[in-house]
C-alpha positions in Angstrom: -37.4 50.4 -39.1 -41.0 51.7 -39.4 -42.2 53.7 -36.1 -43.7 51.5 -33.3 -42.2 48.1 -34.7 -41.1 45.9 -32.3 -36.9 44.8 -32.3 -36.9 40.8 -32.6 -33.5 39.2 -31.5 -33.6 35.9 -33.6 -30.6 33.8 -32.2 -28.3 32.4 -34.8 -28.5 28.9 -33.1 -31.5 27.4 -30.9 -30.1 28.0 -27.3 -31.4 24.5 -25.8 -29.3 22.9 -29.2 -26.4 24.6 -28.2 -26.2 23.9 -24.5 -27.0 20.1 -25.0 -24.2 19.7 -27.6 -21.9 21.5 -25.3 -23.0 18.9 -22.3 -22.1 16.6 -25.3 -18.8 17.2 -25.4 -18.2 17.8 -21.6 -19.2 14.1 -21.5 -17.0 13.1 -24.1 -14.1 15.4 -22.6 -14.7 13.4 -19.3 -15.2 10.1 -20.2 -11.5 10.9 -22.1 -10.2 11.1 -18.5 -9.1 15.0 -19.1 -10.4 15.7 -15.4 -9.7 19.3 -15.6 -11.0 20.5 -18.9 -14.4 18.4 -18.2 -15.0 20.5 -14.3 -14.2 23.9 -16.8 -16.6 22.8 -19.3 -19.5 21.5 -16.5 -18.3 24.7 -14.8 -19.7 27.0 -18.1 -23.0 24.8 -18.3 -23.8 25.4 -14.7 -23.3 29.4 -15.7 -26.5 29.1 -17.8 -28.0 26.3 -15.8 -27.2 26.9 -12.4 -29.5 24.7 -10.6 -28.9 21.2 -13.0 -28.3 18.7 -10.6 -27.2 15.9 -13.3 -23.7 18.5 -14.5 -23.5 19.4 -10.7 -23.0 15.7 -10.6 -20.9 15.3 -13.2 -18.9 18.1 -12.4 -18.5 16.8 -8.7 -16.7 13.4 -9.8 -14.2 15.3 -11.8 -13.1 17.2 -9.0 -13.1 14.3 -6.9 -10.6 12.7 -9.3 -8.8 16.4 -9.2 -8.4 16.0 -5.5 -10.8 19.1 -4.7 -13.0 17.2 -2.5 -14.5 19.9 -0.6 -15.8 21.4 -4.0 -16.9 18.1 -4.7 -19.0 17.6 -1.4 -20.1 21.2 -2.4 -21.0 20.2 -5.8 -22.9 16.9 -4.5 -24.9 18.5 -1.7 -26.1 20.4 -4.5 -26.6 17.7 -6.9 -28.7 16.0 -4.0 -31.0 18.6 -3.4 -31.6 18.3 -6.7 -32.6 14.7 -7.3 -33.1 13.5 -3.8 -34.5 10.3 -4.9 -31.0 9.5 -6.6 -29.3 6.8 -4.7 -26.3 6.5 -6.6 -25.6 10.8 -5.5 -26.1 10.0 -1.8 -23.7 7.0 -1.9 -21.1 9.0 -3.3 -21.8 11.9 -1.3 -21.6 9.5 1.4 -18.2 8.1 0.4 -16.8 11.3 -0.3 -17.4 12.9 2.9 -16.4 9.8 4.7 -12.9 9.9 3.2 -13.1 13.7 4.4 -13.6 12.8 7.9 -16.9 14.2 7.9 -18.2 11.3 9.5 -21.6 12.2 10.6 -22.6 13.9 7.4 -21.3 10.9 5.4 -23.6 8.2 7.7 -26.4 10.4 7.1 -25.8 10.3 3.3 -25.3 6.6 3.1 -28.2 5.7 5.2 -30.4 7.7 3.1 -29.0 5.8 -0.1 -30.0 2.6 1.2 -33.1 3.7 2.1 -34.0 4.6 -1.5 -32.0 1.4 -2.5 -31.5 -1.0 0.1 -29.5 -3.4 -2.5 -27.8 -0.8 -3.3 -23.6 -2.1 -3.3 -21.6 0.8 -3.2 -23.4 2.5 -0.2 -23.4 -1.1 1.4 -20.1 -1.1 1.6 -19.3 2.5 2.7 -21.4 1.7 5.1 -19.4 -1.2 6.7 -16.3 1.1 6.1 -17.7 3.7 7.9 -18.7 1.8 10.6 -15.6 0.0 10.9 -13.4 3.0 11.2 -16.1 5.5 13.4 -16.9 2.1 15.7 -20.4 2.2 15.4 -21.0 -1.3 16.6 -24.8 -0.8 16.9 -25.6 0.2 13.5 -23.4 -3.1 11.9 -25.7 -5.1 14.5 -29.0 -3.4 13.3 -28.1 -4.1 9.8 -27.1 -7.7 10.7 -30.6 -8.6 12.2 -32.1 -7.3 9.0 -30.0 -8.5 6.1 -28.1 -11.8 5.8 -24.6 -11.9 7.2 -21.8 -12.1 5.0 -17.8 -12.0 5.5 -17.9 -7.9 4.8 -20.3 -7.9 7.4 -18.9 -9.5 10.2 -14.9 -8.1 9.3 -16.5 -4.7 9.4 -18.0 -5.7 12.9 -14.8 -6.6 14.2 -13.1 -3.4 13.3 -15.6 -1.3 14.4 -15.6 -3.5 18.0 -12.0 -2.6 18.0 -11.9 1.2 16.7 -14.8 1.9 19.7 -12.2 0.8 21.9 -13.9 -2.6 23.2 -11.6 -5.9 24.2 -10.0 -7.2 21.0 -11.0 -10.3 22.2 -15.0 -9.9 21.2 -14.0 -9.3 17.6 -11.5 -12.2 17.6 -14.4 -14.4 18.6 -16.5 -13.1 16.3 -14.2 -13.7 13.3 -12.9 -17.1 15.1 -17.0 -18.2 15.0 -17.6 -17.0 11.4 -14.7 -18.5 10.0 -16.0 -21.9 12.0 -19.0 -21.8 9.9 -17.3 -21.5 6.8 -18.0 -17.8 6.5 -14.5 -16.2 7.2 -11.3 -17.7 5.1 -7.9 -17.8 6.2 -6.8 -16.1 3.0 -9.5 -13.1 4.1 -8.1 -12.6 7.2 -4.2 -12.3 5.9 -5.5 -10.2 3.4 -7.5 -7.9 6.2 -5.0 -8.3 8.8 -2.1 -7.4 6.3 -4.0 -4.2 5.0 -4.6 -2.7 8.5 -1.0 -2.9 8.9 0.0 -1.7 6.1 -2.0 1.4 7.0 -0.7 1.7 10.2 -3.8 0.2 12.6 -1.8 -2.2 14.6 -4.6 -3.1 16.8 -7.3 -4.3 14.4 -3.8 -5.8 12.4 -2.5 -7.7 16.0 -6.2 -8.9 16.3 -6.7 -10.5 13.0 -3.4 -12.1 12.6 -3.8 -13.6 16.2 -7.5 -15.5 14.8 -5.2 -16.7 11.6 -2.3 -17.8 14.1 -5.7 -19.7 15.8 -6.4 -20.6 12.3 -3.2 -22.3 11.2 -1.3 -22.9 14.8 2.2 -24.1 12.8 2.6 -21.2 10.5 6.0 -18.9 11.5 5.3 -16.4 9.4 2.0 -14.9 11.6 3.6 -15.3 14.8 6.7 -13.2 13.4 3.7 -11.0 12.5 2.6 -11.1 15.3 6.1 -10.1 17.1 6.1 -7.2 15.2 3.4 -5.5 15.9 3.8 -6.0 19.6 7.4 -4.7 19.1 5.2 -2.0 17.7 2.7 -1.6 19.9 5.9 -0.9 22.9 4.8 -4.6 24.2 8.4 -6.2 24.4 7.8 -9.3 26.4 5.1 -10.3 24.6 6.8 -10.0 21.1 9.2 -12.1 22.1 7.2 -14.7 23.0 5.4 -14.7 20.1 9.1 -14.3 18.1 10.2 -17.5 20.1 7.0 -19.1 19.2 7.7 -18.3 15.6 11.6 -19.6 15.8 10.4 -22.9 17.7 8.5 -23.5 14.8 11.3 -22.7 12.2 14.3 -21.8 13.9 15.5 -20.3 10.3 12.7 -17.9 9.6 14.5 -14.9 9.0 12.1 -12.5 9.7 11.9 -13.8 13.0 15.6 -13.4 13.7 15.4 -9.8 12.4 12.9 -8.8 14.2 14.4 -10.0 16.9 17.7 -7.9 16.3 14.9 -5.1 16.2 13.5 -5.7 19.7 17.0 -5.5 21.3 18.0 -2.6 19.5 15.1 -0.9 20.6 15.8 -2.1 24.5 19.7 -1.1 23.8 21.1 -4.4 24.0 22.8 -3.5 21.1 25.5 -6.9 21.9 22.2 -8.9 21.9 21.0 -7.4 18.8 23.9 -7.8 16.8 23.8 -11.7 17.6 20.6 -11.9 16.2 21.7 -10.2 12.6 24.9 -12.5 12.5 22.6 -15.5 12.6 20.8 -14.0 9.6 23.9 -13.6 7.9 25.1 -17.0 9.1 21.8 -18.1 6.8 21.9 -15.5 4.2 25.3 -13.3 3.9 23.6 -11.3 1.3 20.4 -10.4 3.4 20.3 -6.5 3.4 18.6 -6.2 5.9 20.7 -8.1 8.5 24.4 -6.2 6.7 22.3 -3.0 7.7 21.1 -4.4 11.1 25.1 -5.4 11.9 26.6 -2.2 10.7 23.9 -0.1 13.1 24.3 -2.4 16.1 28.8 -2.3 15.6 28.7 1.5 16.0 27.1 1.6 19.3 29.1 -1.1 20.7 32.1 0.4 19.0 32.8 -3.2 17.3 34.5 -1.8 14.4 36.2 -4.8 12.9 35.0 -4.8 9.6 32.8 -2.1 9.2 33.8 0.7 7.6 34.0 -2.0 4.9 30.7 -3.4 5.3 29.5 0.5 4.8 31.2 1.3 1.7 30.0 -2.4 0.3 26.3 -1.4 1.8 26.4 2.5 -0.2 27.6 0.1 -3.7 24.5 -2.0 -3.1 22.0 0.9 -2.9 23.2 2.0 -5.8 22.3 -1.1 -7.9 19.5 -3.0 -5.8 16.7 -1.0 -5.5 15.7 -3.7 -3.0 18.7 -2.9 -0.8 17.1 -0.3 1.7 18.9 1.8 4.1 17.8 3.4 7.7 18.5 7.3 6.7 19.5 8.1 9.9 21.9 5.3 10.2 23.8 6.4 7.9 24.6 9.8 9.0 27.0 8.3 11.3 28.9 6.3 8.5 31.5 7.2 5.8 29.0 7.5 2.7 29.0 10.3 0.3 26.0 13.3 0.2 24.3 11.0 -3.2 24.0 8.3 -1.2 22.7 9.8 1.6 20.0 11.5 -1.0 19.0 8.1 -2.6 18.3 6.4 1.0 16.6 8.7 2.0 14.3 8.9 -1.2 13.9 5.2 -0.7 12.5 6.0 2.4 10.4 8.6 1.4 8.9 6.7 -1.0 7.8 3.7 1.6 5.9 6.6 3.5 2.6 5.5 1.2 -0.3 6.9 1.4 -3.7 5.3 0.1 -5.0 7.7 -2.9 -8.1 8.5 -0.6 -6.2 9.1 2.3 -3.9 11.8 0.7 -5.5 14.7 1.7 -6.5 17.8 -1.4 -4.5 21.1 -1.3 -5.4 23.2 1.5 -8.0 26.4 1.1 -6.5 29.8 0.4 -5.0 31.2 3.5 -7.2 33.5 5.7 -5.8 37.3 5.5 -7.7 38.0 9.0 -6.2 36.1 11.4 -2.4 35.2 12.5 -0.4 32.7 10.8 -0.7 29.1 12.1 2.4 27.4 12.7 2.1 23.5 14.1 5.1 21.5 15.6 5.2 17.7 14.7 6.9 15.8 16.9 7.5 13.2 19.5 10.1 14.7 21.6 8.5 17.4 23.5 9.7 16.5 27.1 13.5 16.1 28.4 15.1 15.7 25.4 17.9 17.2 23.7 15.4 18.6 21.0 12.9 20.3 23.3 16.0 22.2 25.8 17.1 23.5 22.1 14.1 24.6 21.4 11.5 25.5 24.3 13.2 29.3 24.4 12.3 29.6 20.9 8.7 28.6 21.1 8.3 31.3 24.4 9.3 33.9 22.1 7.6 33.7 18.9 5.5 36.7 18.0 2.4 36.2 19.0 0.5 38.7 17.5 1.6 37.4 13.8 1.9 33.6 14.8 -0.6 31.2 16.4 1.4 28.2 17.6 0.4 24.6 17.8 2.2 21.4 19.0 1.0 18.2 17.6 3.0 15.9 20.5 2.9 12.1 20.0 5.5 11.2 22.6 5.5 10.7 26.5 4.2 13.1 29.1 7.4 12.4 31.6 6.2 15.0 33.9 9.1 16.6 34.4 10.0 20.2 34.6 10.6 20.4 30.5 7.9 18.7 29.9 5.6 21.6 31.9 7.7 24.3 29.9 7.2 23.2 26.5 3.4 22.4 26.7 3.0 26.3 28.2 5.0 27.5 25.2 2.4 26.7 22.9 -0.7 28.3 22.0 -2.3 24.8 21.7 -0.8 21.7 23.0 -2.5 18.5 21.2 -2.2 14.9 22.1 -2.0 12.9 19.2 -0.1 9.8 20.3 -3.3 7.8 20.4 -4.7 8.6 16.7 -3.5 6.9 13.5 -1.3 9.0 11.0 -4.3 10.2 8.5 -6.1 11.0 12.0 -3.6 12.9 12.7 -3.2 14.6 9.5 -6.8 15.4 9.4 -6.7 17.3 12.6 -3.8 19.7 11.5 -5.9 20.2 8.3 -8.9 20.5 10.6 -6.7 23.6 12.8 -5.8 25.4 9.6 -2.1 25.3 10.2 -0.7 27.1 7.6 3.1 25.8 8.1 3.6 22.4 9.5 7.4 22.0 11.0 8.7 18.6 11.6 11.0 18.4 14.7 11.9 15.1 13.9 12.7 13.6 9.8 13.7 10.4 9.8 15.1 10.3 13.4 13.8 7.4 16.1 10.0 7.5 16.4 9.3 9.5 13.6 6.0 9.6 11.4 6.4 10.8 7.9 3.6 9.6 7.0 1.6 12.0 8.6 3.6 14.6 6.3 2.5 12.3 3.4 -0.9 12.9 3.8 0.0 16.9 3.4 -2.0 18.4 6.2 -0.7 21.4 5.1 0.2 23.6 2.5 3.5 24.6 3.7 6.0 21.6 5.4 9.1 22.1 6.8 12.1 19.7 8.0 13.6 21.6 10.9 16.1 20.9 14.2 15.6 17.1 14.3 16.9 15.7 11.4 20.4 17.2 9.7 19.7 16.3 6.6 17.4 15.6 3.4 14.2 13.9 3.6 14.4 13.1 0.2 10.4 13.7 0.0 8.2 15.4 -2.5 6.1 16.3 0.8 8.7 18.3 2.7 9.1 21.6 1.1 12.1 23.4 2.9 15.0 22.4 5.5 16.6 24.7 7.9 20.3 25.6 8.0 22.8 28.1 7.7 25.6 28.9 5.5 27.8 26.6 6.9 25.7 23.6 7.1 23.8 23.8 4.1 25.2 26.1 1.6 23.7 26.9 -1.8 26.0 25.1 -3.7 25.3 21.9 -1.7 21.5 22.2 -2.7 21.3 19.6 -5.6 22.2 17.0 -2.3 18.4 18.4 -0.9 14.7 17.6 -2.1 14.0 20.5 -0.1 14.9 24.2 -0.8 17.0 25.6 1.4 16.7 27.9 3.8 19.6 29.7 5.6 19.3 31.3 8.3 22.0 34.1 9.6 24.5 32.5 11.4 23.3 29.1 12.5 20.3 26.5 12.2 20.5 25.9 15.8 18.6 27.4 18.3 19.5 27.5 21.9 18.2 27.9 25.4 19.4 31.1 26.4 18.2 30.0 30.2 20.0 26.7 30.2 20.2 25.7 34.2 23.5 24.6 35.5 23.3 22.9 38.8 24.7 25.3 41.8 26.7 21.8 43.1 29.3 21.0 41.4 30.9 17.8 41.3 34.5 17.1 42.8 36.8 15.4 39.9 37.5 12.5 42.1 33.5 12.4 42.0 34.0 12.1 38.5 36.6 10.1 38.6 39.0 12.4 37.0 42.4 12.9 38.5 43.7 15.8 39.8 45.9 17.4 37.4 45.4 15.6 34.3 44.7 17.7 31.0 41.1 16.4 30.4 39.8 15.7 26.4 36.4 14.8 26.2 33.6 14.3 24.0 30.0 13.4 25.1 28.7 12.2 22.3 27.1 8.9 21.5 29.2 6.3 21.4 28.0 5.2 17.5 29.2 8.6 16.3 32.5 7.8 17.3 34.6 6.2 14.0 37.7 4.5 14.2 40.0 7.1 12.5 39.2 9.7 14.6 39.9 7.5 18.0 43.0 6.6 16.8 43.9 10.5 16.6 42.7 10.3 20.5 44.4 7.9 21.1 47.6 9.7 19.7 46.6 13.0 21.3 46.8 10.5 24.7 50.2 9.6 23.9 51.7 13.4 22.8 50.3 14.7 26.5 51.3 13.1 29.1 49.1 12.4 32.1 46.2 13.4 29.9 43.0 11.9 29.9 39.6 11.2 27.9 36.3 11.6 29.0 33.7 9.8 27.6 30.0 9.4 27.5 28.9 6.0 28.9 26.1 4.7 26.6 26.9 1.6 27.2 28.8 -1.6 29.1 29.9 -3.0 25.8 31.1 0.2 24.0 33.0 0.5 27.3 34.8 -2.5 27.0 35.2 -2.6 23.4 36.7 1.2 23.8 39.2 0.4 26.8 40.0 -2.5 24.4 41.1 -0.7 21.0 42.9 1.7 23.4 45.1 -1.0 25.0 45.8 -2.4 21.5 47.3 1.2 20.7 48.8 1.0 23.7 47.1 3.6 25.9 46.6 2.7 29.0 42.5 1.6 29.3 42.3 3.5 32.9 42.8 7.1 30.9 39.5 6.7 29.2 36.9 8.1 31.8 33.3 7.3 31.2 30.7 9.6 32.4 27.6 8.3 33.2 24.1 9.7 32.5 22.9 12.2 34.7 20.1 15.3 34.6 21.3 17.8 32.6 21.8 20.4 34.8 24.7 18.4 36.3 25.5 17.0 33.2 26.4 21.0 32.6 27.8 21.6 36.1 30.8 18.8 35.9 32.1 21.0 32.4 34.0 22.8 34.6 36.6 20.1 34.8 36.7 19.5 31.2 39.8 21.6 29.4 38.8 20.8 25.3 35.9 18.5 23.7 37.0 16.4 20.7 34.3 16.4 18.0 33.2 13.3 16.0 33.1 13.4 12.3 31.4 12.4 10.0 28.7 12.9 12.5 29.5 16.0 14.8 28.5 17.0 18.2 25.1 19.1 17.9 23.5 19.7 20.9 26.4 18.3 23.0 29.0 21.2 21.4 26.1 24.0 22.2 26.6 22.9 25.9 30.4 22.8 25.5 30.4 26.2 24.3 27.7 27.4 26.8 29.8 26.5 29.5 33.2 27.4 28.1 34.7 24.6 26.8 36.0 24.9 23.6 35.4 22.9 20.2 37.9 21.5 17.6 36.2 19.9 14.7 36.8 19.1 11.0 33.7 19.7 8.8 32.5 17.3 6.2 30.5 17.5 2.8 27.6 16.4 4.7 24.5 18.9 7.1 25.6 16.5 9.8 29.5 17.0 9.8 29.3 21.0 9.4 27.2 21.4 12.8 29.5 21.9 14.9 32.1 24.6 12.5 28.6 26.3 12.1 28.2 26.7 16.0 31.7 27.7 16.5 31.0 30.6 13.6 28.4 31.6 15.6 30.4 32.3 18.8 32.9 34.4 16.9 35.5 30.7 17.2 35.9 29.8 13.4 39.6 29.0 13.4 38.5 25.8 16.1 37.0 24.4 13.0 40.0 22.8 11.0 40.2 21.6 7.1 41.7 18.4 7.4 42.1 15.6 10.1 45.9 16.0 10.5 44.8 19.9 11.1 42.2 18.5 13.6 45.0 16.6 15.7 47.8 19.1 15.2 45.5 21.8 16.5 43.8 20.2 19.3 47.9 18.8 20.6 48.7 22.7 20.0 45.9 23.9 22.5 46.7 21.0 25.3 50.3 22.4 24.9 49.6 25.9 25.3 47.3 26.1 28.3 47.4 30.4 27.8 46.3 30.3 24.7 43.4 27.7 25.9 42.6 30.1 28.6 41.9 33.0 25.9 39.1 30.6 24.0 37.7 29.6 27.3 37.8 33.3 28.3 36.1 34.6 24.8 33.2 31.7 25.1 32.3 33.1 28.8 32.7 36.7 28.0 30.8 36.5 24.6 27.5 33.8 25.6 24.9 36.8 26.7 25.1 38.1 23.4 27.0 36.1 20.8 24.1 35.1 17.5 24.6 31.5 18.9 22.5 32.3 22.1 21.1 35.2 21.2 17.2 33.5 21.4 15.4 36.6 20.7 17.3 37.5 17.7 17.5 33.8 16.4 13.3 33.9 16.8 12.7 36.9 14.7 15.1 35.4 11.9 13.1 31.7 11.8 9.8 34.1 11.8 11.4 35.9 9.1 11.6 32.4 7.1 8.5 32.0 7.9 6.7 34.6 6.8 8.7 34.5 3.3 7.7 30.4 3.2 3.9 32.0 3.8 3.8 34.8 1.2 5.3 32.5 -1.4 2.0 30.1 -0.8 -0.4 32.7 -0.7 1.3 34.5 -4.2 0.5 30.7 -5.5 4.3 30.0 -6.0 6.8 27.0 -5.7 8.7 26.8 -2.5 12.5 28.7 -3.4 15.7 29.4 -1.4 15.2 31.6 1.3 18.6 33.4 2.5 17.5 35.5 5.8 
């Protein structure tokens, strides 16, 4: 190169050819629905373009269809600062932000897209959607005086009357008057009133179906609606007047008579119930619904003529009717094998839907400068057997790794528990009144890092909060002894005993195992100073007392009839029972007298505060565990106050509790292999009162410091899970076993 002549750099290809053909095929990648490679490939463009508002666009909807909506808010924000006369970007930035909860941003956005198009559909309607679920009442009314009024219109008024928390009443009359002019049809409002309560807004559902009851007066079918969403709603007496309203009109409708069987379950008039569920049978033997109904309602009236049967029949037809659906929980007290346990509660899972924009995207990476946040789901944070299990716990957790949050739905009792737990917590948030995804949003909006769910499938539950994954890390713990069967929950916690590695093909979840047991207990439980006399029990004098306090469903036929042998082989001997309730009483005294065991040796205890619940253990001499479903809490007070346990584990979480409490307080041989073991054992211990003694000595000499209630050692352990469960996310791996 001569001296002083300039270097050219003559590209091999025109660089504005280049780009454009790559655009080209990002297009064609994208309109091939390959989501990912199309963001990569708008991605690289943006490198050499970065301010192109039309691939920031582009690149926006594919991560909207990827799930990463807060890049794709990002990625649109952009895009609309770049053409800010584009309607159609401001609508979906609208939309987008709207299904983010972002509501004032998304109103914002959607108002501007009308004002550059005021015909403009799509922002039309996220407008009304909006409205309806914010309750902006006065924005639907501005629009109304300035555009004609159509059906979308005046539905979206009605919800958002409802969702601001006005009278139901002034949207009923609003949808009564359009539908009176022709506007509204009946087939609009099933459809409306169906979808709110499908997605769980019983309100705006109760209201709609009550203007297409108004609509069609003779129709069973909404009334029954109408019953169960009062039943929902925790409004009884009004959903059986509407359920009465639907059976004088058809006195067949089956529905009806379920939901009926419903209500009195829920008021435990479980007699009551049951008669409900034999008229659906009476109509329909093969009703699955009503065989499930009657098998629940049996057990807690210990009516057991038949339905052990009825079980094993029920387990055969959820194996080959995928229609045949079964209350998880139910079936923990019933004779059914670990598969079948797994495939109801998949079914379950799998009814815990979740609307595609509802589902919320994976969580941000974790913050490294501040502690880990931990959230508790649950509805049982007051006096209840989960919350004096676990309220030591919470007071102990490490506060300077952990940040901990409960996310209560249930009653404020306002008793002394209640004040304890909510003082335990970091953060203590009301969320009874909110609707699952509102819900959801708010633990995504807190940042918890590991959500732990206190209750599974147990009464009052809400998986479908969990659905929605509010957080990156979810975890069935305490509530539930068993599988959730979900893709949403990520680990369960047990223990060697209860849910051993070689069980874990029987889990959706990966196991974790703690070092001696899953349980946590209050190593402060209060025992009442007074104690009761045994004639204030109603225990005689010298008898040998058996007892078990646990529910009266748990209890199965085969093992009362070793009870009732025990009886026999001890003379003078009695059992003590809980008293859930009259029926199971009777039906108990009953199937004793048949065996012929006098009916006045079965004591019933009845429900009292826990503290004397605790104190009247002193006159009990050995508690009788159930099987398949064992004692949990109930054998942690035994224990506590030195009674000891026999058991017989199982193949199931919920049949190994109690052998993996006895473990714990140094008592494994109390946990037997076989139900002849069971019985000859616990007659071997009411025969040998010394050796009795010695158990009931070891319990009271080992309970400050045996791992069972040893709280602060139990606390660091869970942490320990914890922490592992947390580094996995953060590494970006897959939830595996955790042994601590």
């Amino acid at each position: 190169m001569a001296k002083g002549q300039r270097a050219i750099n003559v590209p091999t290809r025109n660089a504005a050819l280049k780009w454009a053909e790559d655009a080209r095929r990002a297009a064609a990648v994208h309109r091939a629905g390959n989501f990912a490679e199309a963001a990569d490939l708008y991605a690289s463009l943006l490198k050499r373009e970065p301010k192109n508002p039309q691939v920031k666009h582009m690149l926006a909807l594919c991560l909207c269809r990827l799930g990463r909506l807060p890049e794709a808010a990002d990625a649109l924000r952009a895009a609309a600062q770049g053409l800010p006369d584009n309607p159609d970007i401001a609508a979906g930035l609208g939309n987008m932000l709207a299904d983010m909860g972002q509501h004032a941003e998304a109103r914002e956005a959607l108002l501007r897209a009308l004002a550059l198009a005021p015909d403009h559909k799509g922002a039309r309607a996220a407008v009304m959607r909006l409205a309806a679920i914010t309750g902006d009442v006065d924005l639907l009314r501005q629009r109304m005086a300035r555009e004609p009024v159509d059906a979308d219109t005046v539905v979206a008024l009605g919800k958002a009357m409802i969702a601001a928390g006005e009278d139901p009443a002034g949207a009923i009359a609003e949808w009564l008057r359009a539908a009176q002019q022709g506007m509204l049809t009946f087939d609009r409002v099933i459809e409306e009133a169906t979808r709110a309560s499908q997605e769980a807004r019983p309100g705006e559902a109760l209201a709609l179906f009550q203007v297409a009851a108004a609509l069609k007066p003779s129709d069973a079918a909404i009334q029954c609606n109408i019953g169960a969403l009062l039943l929902d709603l925790r409004r009884p007496r009004d959903a059986a007047n509407a359920l009465q309203k639907a059976l004088n009109l058809n006195p067949t409708h089956i529905k009806s008579l379920l939901n009926f069987g419903a209500l009195y379950f829920n008021e435990k008039k479980y007699a009551e119930a049951l008669t409900y569920y034999r008229r659906v049978l009476a109509l329909n033997p093969d009703d699955p619904a009503a065989l499930h109904g009657a098998m629940n309602n049996s057990r807690h009236i210990c009516q057991w003529t038949g339905v052990e049967e009825a079980e094993a029949d029920f387990a055969r037809r959820m194996a080959r009717d995928e229609n045949t659906h079964a209350d998880p929980f139910v079936l923990l007290s019933c004779h059914v094998t670990p598969t079948d346990h797994l495939r109801a509660a998949r079914d379950y899972a799998r009814q815990q839907t979740v609307a595609p924009h509802d589902r919320l995207p994976p969580a941000p990476p974790a913050d490294p400068g501040r502690r880990i946040r931990i959230g508790y789901l649950s509805c049982d944070l007051h006096r209840h057997a989960t919350a004096f299990l676990a309220a030591d716990m919470l007071e102990r957790h490490d506060r300077d790794t952990f940040e901990i949050f409960a996310y209560s739905y249930g009653p404020d009792d306002e008793t002394a528990m209640r004040r304890r737990i909510v003082a335990a917590f970091d953060h203590f948030v009301e969320v009874g009144a909110m609707t699952d995804i509102e819900v959801a949003h708010r633990i995504r909006e807190d940042g918890i890092d590991i959500l732990v769910d206190l209750k599974g499938y147990t009464k009052g539950c809400r998986p479908r909060i969990l659905a929605a994954r509010p957080a990156p890390v979810q975890v069935n713990f305490l509530g539930y002894p068993g599988t959730m069967g979900a893709d949403f929950i990520d680990y369960v916690i047990g223990d060697p005993i209860v849910t051993p590695l070689s069980a874990a093909s029987d889990y959706d979840e990966r196991i974790v195992q703690l070092p001696h047991s899953y349980q946590p207990n209050d190593s402060q439980r209060a025992v009442a100073i007074t104690v009761p006399t045994r004639a204030e029990c109603g225990l005689p004098d010298e008898a040998f007392v058996f007892c078990c306090f646990n529910n009266t469903y748990k209890i199965t036929p085969s093992v009362f009839d070793i009870w009732m042998r025990l009886l026999d082989q001890v003379p003078g001997s009695v059992l003590w029972l809980y008293e859930a309730n009259p029926a199971a009483r009777d039906n108990l005294a009953y199937v004793a007298a048949c065996q012929g065991v006098e009916p006045e040796r079965l004591i019933f205890a009845p429900l009292v505060d826990t503290a004397d619940h605790l104190a009247r253990y002193v006159h009990a001499d050995l508690f009788l565990d159930t099987r398949p479903y064992n004692a949990h809490t109930t054998a942690s007070d035994a224990l506590w106050c030195g009674v000891p346990v026999v058991t017989f584990p199982g193949e199931s979480f919920a049949s190994r509790v109690a052998a993996s409490l006895l473990h714990a307080v140094g008592l494994p041989e109390l946990a037997t292999s076989s139900a002849a073991e069971y019985e000859a054992l616990a007659l071997a211990l009411a025969r040998d009162p010394a050796r009795l003694a010695a158990f009931k000595a070891h319990l009271l000499e080992v309970r400050p410091h045996a791992p069972l209630f040893d709280t602060g050692a139990y606390t660091r352990a869970i942490e320990t899970a914890y922490l592992r469960m947390h580094a996995l996310r953060v590494a970006g791996r897959a939830p595996e076993p955790i042994v601590v």
